[in-house]
C-alpha positions as CSV (number, residue, x, y, z in Angstrom):
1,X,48.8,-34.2,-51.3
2,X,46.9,-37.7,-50.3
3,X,45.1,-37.2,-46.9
4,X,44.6,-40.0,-44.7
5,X,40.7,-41.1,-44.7
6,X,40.7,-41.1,-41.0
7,X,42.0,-37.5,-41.3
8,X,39.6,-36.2,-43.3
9,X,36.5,-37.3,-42.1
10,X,37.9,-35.8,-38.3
11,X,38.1,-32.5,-40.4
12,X,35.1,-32.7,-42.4
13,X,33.2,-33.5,-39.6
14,X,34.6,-30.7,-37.9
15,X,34.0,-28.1,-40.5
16,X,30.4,-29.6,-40.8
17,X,29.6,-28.9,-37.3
18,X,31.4,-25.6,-36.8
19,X,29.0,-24.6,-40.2
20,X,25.8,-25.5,-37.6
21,X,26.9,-23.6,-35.2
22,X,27.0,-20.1,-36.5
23,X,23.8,-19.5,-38.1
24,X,21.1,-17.5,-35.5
25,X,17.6,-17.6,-35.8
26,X,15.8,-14.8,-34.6
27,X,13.0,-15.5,-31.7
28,X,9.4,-14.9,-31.4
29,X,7.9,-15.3,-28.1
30,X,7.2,-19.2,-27.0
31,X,4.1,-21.8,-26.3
32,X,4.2,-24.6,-24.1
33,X,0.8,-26.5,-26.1
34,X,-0.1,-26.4,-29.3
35,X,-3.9,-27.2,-30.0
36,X,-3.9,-29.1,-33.7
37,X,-6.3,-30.0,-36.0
38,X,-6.1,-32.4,-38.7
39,X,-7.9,-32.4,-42.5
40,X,-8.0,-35.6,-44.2
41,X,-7.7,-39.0,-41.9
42,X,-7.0,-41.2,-44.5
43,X,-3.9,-43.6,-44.3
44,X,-1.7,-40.6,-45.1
45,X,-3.6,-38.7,-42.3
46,X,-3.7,-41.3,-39.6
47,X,0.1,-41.9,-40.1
48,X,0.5,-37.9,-39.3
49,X,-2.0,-38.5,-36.6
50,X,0.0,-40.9,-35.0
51,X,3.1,-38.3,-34.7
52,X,0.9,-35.6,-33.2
53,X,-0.5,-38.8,-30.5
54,X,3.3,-39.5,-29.6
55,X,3.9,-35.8,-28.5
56,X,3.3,-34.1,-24.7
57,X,3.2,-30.7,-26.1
58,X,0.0,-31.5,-28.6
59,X,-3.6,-31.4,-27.7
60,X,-5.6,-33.2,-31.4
61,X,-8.5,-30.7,-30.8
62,X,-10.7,-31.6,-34.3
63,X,-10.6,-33.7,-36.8
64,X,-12.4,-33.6,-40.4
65,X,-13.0,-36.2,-43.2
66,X,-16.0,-37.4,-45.1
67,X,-15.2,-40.7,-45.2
68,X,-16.9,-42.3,-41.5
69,X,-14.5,-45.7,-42.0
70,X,-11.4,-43.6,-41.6
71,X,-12.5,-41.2,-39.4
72,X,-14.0,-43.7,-36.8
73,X,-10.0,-44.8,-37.2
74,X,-8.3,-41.9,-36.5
75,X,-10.7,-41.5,-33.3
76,X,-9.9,-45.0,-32.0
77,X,-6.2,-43.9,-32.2
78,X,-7.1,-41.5,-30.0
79,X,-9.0,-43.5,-27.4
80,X,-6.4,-46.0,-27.7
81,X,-3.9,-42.8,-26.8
82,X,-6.5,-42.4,-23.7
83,X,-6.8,-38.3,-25.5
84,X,-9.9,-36.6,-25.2
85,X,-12.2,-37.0,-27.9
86,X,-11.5,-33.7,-30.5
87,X,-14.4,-32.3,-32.3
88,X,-15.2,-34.4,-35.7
89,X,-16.9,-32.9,-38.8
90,X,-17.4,-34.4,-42.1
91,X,-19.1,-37.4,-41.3
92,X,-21.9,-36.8,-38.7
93,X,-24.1,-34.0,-37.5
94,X,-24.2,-31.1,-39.6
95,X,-21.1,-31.7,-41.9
96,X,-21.8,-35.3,-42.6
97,X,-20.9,-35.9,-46.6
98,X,-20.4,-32.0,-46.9
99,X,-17.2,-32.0,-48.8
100,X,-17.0,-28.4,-47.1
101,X,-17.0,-29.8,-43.4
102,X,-13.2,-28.9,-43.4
103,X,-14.5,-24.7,-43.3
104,X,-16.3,-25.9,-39.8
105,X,-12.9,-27.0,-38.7
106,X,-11.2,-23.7,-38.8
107,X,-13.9,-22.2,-36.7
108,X,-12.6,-24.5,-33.8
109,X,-11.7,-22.3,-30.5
110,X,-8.3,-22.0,-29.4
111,X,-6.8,-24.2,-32.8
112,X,-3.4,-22.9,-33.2
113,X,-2.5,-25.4,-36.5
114,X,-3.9,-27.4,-39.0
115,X,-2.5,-30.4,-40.8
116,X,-3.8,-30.9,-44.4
117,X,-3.5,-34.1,-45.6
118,X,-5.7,-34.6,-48.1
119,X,-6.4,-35.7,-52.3
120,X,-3.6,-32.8,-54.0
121,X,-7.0,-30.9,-55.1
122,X,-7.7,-29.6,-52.1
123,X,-4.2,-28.4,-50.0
124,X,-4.6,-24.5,-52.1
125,X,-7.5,-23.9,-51.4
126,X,-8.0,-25.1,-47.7
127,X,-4.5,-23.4,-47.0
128,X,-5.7,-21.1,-48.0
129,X,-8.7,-20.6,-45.8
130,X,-6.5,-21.5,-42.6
131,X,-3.8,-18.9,-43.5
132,X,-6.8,-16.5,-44.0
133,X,-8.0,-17.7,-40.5
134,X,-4.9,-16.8,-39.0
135,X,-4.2,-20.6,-38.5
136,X,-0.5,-22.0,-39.5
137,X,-0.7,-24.8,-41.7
138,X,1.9,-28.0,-41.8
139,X,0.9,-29.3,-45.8
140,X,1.4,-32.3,-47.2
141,X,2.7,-32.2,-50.2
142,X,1.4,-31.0,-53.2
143,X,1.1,-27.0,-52.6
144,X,-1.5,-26.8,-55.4
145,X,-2.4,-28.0,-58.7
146,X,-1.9,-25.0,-61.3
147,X,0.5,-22.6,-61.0
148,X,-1.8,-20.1,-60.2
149,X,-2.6,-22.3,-57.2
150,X,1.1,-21.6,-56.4
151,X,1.0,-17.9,-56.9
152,X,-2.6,-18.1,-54.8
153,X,-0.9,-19.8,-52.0
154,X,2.0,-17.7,-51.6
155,X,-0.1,-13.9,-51.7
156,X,-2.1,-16.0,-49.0
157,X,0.7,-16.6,-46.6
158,X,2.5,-13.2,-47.2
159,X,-0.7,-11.5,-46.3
160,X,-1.7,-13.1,-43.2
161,X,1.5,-14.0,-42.0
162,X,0.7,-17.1,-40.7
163,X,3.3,-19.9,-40.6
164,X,3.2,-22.2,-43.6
165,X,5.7,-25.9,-43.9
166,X,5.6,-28.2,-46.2
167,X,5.8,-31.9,-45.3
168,X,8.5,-32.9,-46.9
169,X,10.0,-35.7,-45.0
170,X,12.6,-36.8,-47.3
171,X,14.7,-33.7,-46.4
172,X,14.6,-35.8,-42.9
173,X,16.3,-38.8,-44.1
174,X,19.6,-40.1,-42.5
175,X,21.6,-40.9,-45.3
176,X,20.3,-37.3,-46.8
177,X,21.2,-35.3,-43.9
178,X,24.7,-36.7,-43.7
179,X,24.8,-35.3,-47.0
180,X,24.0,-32.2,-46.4
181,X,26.2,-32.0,-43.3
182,X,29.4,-32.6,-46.4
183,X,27.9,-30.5,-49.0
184,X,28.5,-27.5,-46.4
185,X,31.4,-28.7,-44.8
186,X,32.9,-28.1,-48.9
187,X,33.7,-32.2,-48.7
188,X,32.1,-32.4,-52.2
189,X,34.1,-29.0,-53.4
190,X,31.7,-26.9,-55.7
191,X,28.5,-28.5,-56.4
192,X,28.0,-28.8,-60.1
193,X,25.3,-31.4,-60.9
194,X,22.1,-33.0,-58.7
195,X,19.9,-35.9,-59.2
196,X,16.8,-37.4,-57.4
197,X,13.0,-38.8,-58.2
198,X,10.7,-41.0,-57.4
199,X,11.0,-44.1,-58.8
200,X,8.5,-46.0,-57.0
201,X,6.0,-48.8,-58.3
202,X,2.6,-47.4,-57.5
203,X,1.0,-50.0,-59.6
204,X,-1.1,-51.7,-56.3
205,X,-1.6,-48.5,-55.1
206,X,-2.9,-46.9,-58.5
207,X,-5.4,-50.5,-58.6
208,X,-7.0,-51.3,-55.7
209,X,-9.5,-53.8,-55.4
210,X,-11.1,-51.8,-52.4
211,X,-11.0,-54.5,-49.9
212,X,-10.0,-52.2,-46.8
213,X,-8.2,-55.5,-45.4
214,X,-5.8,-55.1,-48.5
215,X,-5.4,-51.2,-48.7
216,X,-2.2,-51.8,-51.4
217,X,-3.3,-54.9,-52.7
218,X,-4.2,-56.7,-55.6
219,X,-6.7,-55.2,-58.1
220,X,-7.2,-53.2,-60.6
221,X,-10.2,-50.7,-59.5
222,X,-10.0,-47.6,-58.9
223,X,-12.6,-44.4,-58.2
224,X,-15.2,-44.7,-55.1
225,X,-14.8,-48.1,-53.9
226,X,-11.1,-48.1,-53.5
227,X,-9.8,-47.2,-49.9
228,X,-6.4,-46.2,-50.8
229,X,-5.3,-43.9,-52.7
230,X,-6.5,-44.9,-55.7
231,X,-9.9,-43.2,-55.1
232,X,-7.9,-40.1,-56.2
233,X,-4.3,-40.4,-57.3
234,X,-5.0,-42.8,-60.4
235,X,-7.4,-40.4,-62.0
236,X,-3.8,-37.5,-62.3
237,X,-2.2,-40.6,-64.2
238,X,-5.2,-40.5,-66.6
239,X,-5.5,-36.9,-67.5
240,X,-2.3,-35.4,-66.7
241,X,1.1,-36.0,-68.5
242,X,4.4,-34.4,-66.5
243,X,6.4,-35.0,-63.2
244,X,3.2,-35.4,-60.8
245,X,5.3,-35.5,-57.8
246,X,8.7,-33.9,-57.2
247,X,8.8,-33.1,-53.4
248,X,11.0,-36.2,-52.6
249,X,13.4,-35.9,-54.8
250,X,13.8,-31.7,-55.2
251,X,13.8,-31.1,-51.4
252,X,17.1,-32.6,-50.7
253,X,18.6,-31.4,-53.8
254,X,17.3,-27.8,-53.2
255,X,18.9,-27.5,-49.3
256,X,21.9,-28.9,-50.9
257,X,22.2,-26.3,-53.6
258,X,20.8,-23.5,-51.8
259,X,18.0,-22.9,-53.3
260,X,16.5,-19.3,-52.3
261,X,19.1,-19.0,-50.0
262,X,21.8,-17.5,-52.6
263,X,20.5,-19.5,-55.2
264,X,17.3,-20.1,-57.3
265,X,15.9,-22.4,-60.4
266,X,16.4,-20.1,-63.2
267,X,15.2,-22.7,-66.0
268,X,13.0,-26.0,-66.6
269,X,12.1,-28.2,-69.3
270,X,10.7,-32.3,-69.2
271,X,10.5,-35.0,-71.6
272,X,7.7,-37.7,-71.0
273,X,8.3,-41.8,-72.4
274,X,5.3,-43.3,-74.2
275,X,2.5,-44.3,-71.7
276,X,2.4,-48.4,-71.6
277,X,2.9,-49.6,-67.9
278,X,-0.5,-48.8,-66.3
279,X,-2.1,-50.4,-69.6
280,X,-0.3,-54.0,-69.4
281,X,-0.6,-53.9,-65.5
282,X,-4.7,-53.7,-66.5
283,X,-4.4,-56.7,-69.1
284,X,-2.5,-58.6,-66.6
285,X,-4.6,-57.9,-63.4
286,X,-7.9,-58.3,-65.3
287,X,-7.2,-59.3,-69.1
288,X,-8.6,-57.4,-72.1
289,X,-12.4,-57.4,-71.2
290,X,-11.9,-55.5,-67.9
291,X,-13.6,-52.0,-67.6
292,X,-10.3,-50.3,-66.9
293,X,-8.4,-52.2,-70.0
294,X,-10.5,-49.4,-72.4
295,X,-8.3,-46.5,-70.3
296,X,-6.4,-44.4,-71.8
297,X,-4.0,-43.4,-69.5
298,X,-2.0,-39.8,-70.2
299,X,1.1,-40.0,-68.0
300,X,4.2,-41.3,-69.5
301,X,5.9,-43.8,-67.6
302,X,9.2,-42.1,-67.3
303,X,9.2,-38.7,-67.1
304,X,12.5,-36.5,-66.9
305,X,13.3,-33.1,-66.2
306,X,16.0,-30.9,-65.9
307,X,16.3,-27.6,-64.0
308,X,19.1,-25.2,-64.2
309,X,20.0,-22.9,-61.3
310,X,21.6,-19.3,-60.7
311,X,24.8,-20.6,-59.5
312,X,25.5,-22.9,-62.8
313,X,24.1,-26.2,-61.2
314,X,22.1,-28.3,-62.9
315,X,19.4,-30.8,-61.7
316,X,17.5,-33.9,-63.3
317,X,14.3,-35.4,-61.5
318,X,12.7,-38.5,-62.8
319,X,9.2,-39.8,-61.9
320,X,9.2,-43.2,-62.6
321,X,5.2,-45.3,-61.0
322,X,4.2,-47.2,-63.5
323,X,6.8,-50.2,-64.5
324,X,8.1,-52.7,-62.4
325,X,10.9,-51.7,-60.2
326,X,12.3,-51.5,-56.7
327,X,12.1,-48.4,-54.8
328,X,14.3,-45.5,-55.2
329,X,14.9,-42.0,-55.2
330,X,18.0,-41.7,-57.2
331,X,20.1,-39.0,-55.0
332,X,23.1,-38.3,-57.0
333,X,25.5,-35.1,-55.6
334,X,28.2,-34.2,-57.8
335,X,31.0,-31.6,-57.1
336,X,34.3,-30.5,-58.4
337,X,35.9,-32.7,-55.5
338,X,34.1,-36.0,-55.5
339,X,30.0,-37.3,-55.5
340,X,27.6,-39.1,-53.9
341,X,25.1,-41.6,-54.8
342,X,22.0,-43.3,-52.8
343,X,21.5,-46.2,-55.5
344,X,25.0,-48.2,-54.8
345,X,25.4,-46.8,-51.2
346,X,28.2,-45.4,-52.8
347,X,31.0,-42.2,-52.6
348,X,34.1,-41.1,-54.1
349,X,36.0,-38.4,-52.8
350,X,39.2,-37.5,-54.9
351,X,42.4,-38.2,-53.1
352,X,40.7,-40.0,-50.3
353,X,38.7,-42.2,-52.0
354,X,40.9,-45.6,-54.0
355,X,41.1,-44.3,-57.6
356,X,37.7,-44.6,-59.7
357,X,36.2,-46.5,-57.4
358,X,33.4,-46.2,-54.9
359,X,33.4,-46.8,-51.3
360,X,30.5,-47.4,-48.7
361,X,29.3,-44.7,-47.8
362,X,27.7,-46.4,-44.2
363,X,31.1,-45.4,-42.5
364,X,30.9,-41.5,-43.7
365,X,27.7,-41.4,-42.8
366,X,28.7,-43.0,-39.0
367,X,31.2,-39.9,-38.7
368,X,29.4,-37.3,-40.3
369,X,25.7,-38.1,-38.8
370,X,23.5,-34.8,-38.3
371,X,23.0,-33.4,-35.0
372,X,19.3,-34.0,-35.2
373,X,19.7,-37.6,-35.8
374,X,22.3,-38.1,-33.3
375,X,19.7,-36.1,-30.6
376,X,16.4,-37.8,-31.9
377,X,17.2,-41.4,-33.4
378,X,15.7,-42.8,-30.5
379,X,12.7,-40.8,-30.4
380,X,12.5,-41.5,-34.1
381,X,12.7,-44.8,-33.9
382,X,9.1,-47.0,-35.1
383,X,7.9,-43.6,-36.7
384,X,6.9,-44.0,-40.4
385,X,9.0,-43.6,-43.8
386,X,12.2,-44.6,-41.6
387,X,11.9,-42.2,-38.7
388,X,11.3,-39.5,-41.1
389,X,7.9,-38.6,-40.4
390,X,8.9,-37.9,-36.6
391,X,11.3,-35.5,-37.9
392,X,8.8,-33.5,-40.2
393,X,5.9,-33.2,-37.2
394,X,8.6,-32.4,-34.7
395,X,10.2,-29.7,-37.1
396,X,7.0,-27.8,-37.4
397,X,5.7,-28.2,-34.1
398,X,8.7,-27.0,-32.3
399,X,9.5,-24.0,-34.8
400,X,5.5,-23.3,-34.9
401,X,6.3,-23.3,-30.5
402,X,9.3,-21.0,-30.6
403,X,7.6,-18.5,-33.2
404,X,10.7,-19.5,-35.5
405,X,10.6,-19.3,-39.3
406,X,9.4,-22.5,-40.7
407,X,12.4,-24.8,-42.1
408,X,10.6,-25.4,-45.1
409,X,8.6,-22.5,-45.6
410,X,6.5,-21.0,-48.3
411,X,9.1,-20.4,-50.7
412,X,10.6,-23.7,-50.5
413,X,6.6,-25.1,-51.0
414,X,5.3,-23.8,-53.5
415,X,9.0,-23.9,-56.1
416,X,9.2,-27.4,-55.6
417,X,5.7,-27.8,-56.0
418,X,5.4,-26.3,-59.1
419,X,7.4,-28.1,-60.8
420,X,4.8,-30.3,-61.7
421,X,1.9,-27.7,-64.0
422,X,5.6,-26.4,-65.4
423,X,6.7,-29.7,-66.7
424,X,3.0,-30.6,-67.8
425,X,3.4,-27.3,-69.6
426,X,6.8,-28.3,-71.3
427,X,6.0,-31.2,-72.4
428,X,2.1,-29.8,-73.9
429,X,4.6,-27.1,-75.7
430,X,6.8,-29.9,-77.4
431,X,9.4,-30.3,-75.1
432,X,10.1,-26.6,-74.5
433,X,12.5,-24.9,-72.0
434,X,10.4,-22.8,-69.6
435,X,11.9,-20.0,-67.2
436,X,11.4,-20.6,-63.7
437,X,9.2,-18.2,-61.6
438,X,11.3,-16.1,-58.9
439,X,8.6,-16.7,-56.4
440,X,11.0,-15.1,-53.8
441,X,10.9,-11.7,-56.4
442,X,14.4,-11.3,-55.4
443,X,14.6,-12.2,-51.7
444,X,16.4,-15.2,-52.8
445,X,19.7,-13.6,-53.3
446,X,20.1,-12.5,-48.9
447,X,18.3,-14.9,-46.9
448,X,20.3,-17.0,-45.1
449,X,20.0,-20.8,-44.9
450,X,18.4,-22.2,-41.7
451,X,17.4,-25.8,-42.5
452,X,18.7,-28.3,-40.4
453,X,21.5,-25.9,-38.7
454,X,21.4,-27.2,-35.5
455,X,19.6,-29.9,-33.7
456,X,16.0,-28.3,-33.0
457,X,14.7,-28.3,-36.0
């Protein structure tokens, strides 16, 4: 039987809610404040920074970075916020230039959190130290570096017990979340294949001419002088080869398949393309006697790579920074029913949908909107990465306040994280298929889901 369209999004959006309604979350005992500090205060950091600033319930009690320029900016954001001044270290007194200053930080009276957002190097090891300290930690992502760094991270957290949450703010994005509200309203039927990346030209951010007016803009330097990212992130496109950053495109495809919540990646394996972008983006910036034009950079410029999952799913990431081309992540959800796709705006469901062809997916997404974007749009609104980033700060702020497991915890952090040393390891092994650690050791098969059930967190 055909069912009307206006019928079925009534039902699905029914089924959806009546899904977010029945899952509990078990209570530890409440905070009003939280006292936070931050590590790192670069770009990345002072975005972050900004969140915390917007909030009532957040006192920014220390700050840490070793570069003075954007530390002296993260502490005019808070004089412009009229907020005490928090306790600096890294670039004056005692700390100045000590790449360690961050230690100092922990030390802090009274800190209750710690936000790490720093070069990928350095999140293991100074979560570490802040688990060990007994204060949570809200990540940005990477977890770690190695796969050990993975293992290293987890052992931490299960033996201090102190909250862990990856920043993974793509898990937060409207269009994804109205997703997720169909996957478990059964809209989609039985999930069978999942797609998502980033495909993102980093080329400006990977060569930067260091002019701090032009963060993104222009060159083609990278190491000390740069004040973007490039002082880091280009040298992991020289030396390593595999899919350097899955977060964005895993996290929504995890919470949509369930992923050690009745569900787990079982197997892996990546291809990588020949490396040519970075190379002719050198020769153009600078022609062929520029410094840089003698690099020889390591990481293809396509990389793909396939997971496969308990339940029978499959999943395809692609990391695609090197070549021109506009921004995307490349969502693709695919069930026995119908499927989903972020590139053309797009959806099919069968028998509501006209016969092989797409519609827009803007009025679905109207009817089936999550309950935390229908509570917090507003308060969303003008925060970075679409609104996103409000939704990732308030997430761990508000569980971290309630004593509530974090909605992207450890587990979640370090799987998707180590995706990456797994496909660098596939493709150094020719290609091979990998299995996937259990990190869970089992637990993955009875915990229950509690992302995004409800409109808190």
């Amino acid at each position: 039987m055909k069912m009307h369209r206006r019928s079925f999004l009534r039902q699905g959006a029914a089924a959806a809610v009546l899904g977010a309604t029945t899952v509990g979350r078990v209570r530890a005992a409440t905070r009003e404040r939280l006292r936070v500090g931050l590590i790192g205060t670069g770009l990345r950091g002072q975005v972050l920074l900004a969140e915390l600033l917007r909030r009532d319930d957040v006192d920014v009690a220390a700050l840490c970075d070793i570069d003075p320029v954007m530390l002296g900016r993260a502490r005019a954001q808070l004089r412009q916020a009229a907020r005490a001044a928090p306790a600096t270290f890294g670039s004056d007194g005692s700390t100045a230039g000590d790449p360690q200053a961050w230690r100092a930080l922990l030390e802090v009276e009274g800190l209750d959190a710690v936000v790490i957002a720093t070069p990928w190097e350095w999140h293991a090891p100074m979560a570490i130290a802040a688990m060990q300290a007994k204060v949570a930690v809200a990540c940005e992502v990477v977890a770690g570096i190695s796969l050990q760094d993975h293992w290293d991270v987890l052992r931490a957290q299960q033996d201090s017990g102190t909250p862990y949450m990856l920043l993974e703010n793509v898990c937060y994005r409207r269009d994804v979340m109205a997703v997720l509200q169909m996957v478990r309203a059964g809209l989609f039927g039985e999930l069978v294949h999942l797609q998502g990346g980033y495909q993102h030209d980093l080329r400006a951010v990977k060569f930067n001419s260091g002019d701090p007016a032009r963060p993104y803009g222009g060159g083609v330097e990278f190491g000390e002088r740069a004040f973007s990212e490039a002082r880091w992130r280009t040298a992991h496109s020289v030396r390593r080869n595999g899919e350097l950053y899955p977060s964005h495109g895993i996290g929504p495809c995890a919470m949509y398949a369930g992923i050690h919540r009745g569900n787990r990646f079982t197997h892996i394996n990546s291809f990588a393309s020949k490396a040519r972008g970075l190379h002719a983006y050198v020769l153009a910036q600078g022609g062929t006697d520029h410094p840089n034009a003698a690099v020889e950079f390591k990481l293809g410029d396509v990389v793909t790579t396939t997971l496969a999952c308990a339940n029978g799913e499959t999943i395809l990431l692609q990391h695609d920074t090197s070549l021109p081309r506009p921004y995307s992540l490349g969502f693709r959800v695919q069930g026995t029913k119908g499927l989903w796709m972020d590139v053309n705006r797009g959806i099919h469901i069968e028998g509501v949908s006209p016969p092989h062809r797409f519609e827009d997916f803007q009025r679905y997404q109207e009817r089936l909107e999550h309950p935390l974007w229908q509570k917090h749009a507003g308060a969303a609104a003008g925060a970075g990465h679409g609104g996103m980033d409000f939704f990732v700060v308030h997430a761990f702020v508000e569980a971290l306040k309630a004593g509530a497991p974090m909605p992207i915890d450890i587990y979640d952090a370090v799987a998707w994280s180590a995706i990456t040393p797994l496909s660098e390891q596939s493709i150094a092994e020719g290609y091979r298929t990998l299995e996937f650690p259990d990190f869970t050791e089992g637990r993955w098969r009875t915990r229950a889901p509690i992302f995004a059930f409800d409109d808190r967190y």
